[in-house]
C-alpha positions, 0 to 999 in steps of 0.5 A, a space after each residue: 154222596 159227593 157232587 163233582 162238576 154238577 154230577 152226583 155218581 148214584 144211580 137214578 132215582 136210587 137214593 130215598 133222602 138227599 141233603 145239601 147243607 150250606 152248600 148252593 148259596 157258594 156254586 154260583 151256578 147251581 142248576 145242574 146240582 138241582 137238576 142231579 139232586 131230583 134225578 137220584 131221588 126216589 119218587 117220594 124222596 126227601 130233599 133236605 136243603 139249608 142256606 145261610 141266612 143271618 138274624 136280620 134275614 140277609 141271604 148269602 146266597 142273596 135274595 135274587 138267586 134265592 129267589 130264583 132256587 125257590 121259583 124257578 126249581 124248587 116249586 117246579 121239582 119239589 111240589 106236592 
């Protein structure tokens, strides 16, 4: 699945497991990727994201952005 310009080409809600591997901490907008990422996947899917962080827990993507992947979107998507 290729993301281009914040869109994924899928269906909604068709795919039961999406992953984003080192990829958010470089788009420096990354609020419509979100936003594509929870509608192509199925109620119950998984969502497998990873960030580059160092030894000494330096975020690329920066504290400030992480934290607001985590507060604003990820909390608000991916809740149990």
């Amino acid at each position: 699945m290729i993301i281009n310009n914040g869109c994924i080409y899928v269906e909604s809600e068709s795919q039961d497991i999406v992953y984003c591997i080192f990829v958010l901490e470089h788009i420096p907008n990354f609020e419509p990727v979100i936003n594509e990422i929870t509608r192509v996947l199925k109620l119950g899917g998984k969502y497998f994201l990873t960030i580059d962080i160092d030894l000494m827990c330096n975020f690329e993507l920066g504290n400030e952005k992480y934290k607001k992947l985590q507060d604003k979107f990820l909390k608000k998507y991916f809740q149990k």
